[in-house]
PAVO-28109 format. One line per field, with one value per residue (C-alpha): residue number from 1; residue in three letters; chain; z, y, x. Coordinates in steps of 0.001 Angstrom, whole numbers, plus 524288, in hexadecimal, padded with zeros to 5 digits. Example, Ala and Ser with C-alpha at 12.3 -4.5 7.8 and 13.67 -1.06 7.14 Angstrom:
kedren: 1	2
timar: ALA	SER
keza: A	A
zz: 81E78	81BE4
yy: 7EE6C	7FBDC
xx: 8300C	83566
This chain:
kedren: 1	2	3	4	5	6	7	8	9	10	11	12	13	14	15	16	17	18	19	20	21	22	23	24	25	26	27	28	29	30	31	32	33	34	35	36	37	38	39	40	41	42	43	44	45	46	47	48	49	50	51	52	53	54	55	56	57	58	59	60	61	62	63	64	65	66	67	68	69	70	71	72	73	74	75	76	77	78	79	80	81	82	83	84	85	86	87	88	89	90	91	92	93	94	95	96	97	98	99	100	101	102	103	104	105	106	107	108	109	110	111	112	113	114	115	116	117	118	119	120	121	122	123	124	125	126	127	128	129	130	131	132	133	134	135	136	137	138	139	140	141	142	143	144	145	146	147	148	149	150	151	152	153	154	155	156	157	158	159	160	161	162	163	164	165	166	167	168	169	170	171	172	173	174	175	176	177	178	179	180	181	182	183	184	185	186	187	188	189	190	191	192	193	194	195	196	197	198	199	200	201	202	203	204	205	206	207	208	209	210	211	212	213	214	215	216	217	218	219	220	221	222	223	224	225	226	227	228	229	230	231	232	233	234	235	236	237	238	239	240	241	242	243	244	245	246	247	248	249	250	251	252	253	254	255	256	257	258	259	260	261	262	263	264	265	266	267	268	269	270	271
timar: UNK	UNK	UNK	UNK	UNK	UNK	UNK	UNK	UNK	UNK	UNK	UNK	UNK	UNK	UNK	UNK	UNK	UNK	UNK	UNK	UNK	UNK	UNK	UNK	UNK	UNK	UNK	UNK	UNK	UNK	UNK	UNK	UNK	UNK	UNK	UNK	UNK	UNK	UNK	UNK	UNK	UNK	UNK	UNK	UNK	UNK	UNK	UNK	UNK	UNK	UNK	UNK	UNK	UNK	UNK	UNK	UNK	UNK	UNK	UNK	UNK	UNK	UNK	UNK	UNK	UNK	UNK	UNK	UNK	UNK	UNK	UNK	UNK	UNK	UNK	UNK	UNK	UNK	UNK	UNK	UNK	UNK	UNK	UNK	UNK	UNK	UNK	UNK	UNK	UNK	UNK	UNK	UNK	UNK	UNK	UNK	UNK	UNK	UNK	UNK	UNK	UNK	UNK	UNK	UNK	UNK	UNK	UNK	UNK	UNK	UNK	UNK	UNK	UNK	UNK	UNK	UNK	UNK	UNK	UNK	UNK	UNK	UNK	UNK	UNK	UNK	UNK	UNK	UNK	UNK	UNK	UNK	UNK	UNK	UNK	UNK	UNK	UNK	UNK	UNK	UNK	UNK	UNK	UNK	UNK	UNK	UNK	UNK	UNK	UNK	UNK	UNK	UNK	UNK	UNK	UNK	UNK	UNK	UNK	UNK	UNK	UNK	UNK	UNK	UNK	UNK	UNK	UNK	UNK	UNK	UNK	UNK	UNK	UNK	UNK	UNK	UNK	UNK	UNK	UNK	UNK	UNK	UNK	UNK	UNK	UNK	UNK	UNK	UNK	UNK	UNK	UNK	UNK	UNK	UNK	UNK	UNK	UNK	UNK	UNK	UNK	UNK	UNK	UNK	UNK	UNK	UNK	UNK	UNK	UNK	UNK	UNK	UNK	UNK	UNK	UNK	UNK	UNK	UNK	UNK	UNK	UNK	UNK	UNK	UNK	UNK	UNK	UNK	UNK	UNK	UNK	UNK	UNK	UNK	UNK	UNK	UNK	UNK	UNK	UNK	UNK	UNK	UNK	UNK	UNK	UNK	UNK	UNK	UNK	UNK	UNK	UNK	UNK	UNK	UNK	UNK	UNK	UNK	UNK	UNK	UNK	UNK	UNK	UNK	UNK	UNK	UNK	UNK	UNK	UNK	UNK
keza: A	A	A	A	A	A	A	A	A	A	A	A	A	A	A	A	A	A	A	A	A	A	A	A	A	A	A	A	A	A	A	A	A	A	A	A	A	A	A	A	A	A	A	A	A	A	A	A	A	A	A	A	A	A	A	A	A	A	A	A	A	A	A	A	A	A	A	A	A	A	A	A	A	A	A	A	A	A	A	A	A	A	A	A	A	A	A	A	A	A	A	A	A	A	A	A	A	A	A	A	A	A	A	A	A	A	A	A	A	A	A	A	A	A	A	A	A	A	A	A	A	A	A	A	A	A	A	A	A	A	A	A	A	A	A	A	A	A	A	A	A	A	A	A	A	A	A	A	A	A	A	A	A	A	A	A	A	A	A	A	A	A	A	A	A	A	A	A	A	A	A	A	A	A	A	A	A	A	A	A	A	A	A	A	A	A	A	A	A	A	A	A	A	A	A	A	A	A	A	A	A	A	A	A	A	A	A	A	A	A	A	A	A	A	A	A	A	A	A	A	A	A	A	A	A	A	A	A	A	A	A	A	A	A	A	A	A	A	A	A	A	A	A	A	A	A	A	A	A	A	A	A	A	A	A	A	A	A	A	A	A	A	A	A	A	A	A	A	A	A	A
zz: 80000	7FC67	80327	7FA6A	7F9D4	7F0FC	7FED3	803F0	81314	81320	80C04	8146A	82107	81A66	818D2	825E7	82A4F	824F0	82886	83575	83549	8302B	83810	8457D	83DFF	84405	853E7	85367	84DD2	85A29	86437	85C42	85E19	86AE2	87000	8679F	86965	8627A	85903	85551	8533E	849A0	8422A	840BE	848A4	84941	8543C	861FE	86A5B	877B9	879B8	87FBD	88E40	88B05	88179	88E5F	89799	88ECE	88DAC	898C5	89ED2	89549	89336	89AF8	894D9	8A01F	8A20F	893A2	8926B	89DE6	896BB	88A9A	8902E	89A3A	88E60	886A9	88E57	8933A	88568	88230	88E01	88A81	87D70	87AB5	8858A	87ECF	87187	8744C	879AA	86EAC	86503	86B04	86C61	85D4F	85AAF	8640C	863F3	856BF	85402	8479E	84EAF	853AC	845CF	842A9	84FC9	84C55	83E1A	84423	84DC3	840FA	839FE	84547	8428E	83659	83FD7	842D1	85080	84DE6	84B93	8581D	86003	8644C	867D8	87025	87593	87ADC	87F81	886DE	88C3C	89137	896B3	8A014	8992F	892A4	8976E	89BCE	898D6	894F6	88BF4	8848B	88534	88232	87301	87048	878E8	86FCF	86133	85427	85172	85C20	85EDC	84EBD	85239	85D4E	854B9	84A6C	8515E	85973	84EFF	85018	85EA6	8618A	864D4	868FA	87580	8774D	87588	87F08	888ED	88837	88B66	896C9	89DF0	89AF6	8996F	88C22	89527	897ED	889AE	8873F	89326	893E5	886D7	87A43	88166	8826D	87586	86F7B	875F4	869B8	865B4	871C5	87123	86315	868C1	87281	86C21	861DF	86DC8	8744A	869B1	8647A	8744B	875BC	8695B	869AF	869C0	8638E	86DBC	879E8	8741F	8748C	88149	88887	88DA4	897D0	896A1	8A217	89A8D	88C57	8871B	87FCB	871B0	875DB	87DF0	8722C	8696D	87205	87080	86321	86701	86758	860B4	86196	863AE	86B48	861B1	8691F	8747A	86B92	867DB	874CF	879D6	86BA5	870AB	87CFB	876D8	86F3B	87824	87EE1	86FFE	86CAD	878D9	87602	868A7	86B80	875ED	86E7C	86235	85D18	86666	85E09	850E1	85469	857E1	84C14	8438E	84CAB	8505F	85D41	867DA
yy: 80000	80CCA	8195B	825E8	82A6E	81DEF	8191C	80C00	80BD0	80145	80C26	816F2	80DF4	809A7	818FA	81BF6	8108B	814A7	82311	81FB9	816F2	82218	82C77	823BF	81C7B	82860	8261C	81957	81B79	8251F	81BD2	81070	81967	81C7E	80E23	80D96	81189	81E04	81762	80CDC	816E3	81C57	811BD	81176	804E9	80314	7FA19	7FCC3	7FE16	7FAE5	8089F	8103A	80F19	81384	81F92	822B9	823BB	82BB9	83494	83792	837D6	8405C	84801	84F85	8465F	848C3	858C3	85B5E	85229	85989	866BE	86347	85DE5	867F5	873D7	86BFC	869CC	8799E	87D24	8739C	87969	888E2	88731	8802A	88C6C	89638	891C2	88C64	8981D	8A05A	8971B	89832	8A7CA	8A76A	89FBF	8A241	8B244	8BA00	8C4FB	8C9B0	8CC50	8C085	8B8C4	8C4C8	8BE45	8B0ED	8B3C0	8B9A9	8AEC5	8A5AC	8AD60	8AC40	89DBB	8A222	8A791	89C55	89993	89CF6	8ABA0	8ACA5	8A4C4	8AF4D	8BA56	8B0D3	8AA5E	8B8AF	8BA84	8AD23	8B123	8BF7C	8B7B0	8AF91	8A2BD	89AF9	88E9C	88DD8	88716	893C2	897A6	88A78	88C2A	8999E	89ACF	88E50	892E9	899C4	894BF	89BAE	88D0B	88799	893D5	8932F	883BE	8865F	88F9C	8892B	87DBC	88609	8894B	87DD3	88076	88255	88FB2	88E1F	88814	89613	89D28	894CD	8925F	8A217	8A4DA	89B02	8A3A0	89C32	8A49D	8A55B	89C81	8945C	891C9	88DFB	88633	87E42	87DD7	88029	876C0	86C5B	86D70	86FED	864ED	85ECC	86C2E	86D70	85FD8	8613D	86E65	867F1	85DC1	867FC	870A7	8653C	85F6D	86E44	8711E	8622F	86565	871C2	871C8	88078	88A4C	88126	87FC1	88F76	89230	885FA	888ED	87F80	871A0	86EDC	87705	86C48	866C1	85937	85EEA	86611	85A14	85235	85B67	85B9F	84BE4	84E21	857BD	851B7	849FA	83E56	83C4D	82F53	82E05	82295	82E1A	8379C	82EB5	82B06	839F4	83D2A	8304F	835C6	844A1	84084	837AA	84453	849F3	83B08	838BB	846ED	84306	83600	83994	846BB	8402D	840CC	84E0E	85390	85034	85490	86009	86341	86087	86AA7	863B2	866E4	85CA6
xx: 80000	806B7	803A5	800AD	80DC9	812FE	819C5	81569	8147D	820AF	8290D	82556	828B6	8343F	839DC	836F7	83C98	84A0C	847D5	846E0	852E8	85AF4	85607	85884	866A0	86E44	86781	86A5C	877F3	8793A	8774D	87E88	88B5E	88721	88906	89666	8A4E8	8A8D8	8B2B7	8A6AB	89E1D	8A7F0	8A9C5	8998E	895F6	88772	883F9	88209	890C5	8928F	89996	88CBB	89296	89E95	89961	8918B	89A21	8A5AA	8998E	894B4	8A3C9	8A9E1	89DDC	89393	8870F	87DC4	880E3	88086	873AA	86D00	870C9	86916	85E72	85BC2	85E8B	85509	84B27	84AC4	84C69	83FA2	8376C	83A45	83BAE	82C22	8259D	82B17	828F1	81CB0	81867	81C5A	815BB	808C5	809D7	80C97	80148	7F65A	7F8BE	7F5E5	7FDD1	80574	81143	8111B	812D3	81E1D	824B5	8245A	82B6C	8368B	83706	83770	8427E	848B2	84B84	85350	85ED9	86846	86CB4	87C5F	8783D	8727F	87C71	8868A	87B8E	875E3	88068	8838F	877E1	8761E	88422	87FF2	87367	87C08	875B4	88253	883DE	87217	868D7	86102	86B80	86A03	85C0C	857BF	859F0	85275	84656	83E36	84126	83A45	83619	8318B	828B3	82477	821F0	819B1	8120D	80EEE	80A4F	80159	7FA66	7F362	7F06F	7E305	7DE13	7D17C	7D878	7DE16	7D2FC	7CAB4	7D700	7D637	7C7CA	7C9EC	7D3EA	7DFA2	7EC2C	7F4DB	7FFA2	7F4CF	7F0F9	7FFD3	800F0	7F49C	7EF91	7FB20	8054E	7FCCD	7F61C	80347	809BC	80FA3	815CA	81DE2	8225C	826CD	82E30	83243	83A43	83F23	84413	848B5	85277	85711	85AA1	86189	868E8	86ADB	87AD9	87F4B	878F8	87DBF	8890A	88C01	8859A	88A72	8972A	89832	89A60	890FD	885B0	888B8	87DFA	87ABE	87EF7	88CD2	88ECF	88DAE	89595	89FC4	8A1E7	8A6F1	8B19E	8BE90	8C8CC	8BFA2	8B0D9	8AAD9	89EC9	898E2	89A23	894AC	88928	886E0	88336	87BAB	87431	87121	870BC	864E5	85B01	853F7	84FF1	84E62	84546	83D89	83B1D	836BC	82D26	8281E	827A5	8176D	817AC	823BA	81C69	810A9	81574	81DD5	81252	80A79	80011	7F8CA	7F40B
């Protein structure tokens, strides 16, 4: 039986079959090295080692795994928490208030995604400095809080918010904070979790900005540990794979657990 498209179902199982084996190849790869010595993962051996002991403990005794791990996921999570109130706050005052100014606002916040983060580095690297906030949690934090496209995202998917809930939520005496709190976070519960994981995985990675305002080796996160690895005469890859491996399970276990909430929200849909 073939399907409109010319495809029979066996085909279209087939492709996604081998799409799926190519897009998880380089994963599995990761954690194949991981278990390996660094001169057998050189020479490309692909079966599991009996190496992931050792790669363990020269990580977490030449390097500062659990500080660095507890940096990221403590920026991340702050950066998550700020980063979806004021967003999603801004996104609902560009949607539920009318006002021609308003749309003027919202194009200059969309140009201003044309300005690449290197131009802006040194001005703001000065001013984090006269601030007192190098080597902070705020300081890593504060640029990502309020983004042109997570405010345009929240937007555009409350345009399918209902507003009759407004309108009635209004005439009973509840407050504008009220609305947000009680009635657009619910409603709009797959939005934030799609934000959510896309501020989540930008803060974990995020490597350039810490990597300016960090100047301590106490204050390193997950992605300058990481980097640092590779510096050197000589680089322990099974090492190396070892603290990608454990780099990536919080965005792995995010994903996993936000997955129909993340798609749902990307295609804007509200529950």
């Amino acid at each position: 039986m073939k399907t409109r498209n010319g495809f029979t179902p066996l085909i279209m199982y087939l492709f996604l079959v081998v799409a799926g084996v190519i897009a998880a190849f380089p994963f599995f790869w990761m954690i194949l090295a991981a278990t390996n010595k660094s001169v057998e993962v050189v020479r490309g051996r692909f079966f599991f080692g009996l190496n992931t002991l050792e790669n363990w403990k020269t990580l977490t005794t030449t390097y500062t795994l659990h500080l660095s791990f507890g940096n990221s996921l403590r920026n991340a999570l702050i950066a998550t928490l700020l980063s979806l109130f004021v967003c999603s706050l801004a996104g609902y005052g560009f949607q539920i208030y009318r006002d021609k100014a308003k749309d003027r606002l919202m194009a200059v916040l969309l140009l201003s995604m044309m300005v690449p983060f290197a131009s802006i580095m040194v001005p703001l690297f000065r001013l984090f400095s006269q601030m007192k906030l190098l080597n902070t949690t705020m300081g890593i934090v504060l640029p990502g809080v309020a983004t042109a496209f997570l405010i345009f995202f929240f937007r555009q998917n409350s345009a399918n918010f209902p507003m009759e809930i407004v309108q009635a939520a209004r005439v009973d005496g509840l407050g504008e904070f009220g609305i947000y709190v009680r009635i657009y976070v619910p409603v709009m519960s797959s939005t934030f979790a799609a934000a959510a994981i896309i501020v989540f995985m930008g803060a974990w990675n995020n490597y350039l900005w810490p990597l300016i305002i960090l100047l301590k080796k106490e204050s390193q996160t997950m992605p300058i540990l990481l980097a640092s690895m590779t510096q050197g005469y000589t680089t322990d890859y099974g090492m190396l794979m070892l603290g990608i491996s454990i780099c990536t399970i919080p965005t792995l276990l995010i994903f996993i657990t936000q997955q129909r909430r993340f798609v749902s929200g990307i295609l804007g849909s509200v529950k």
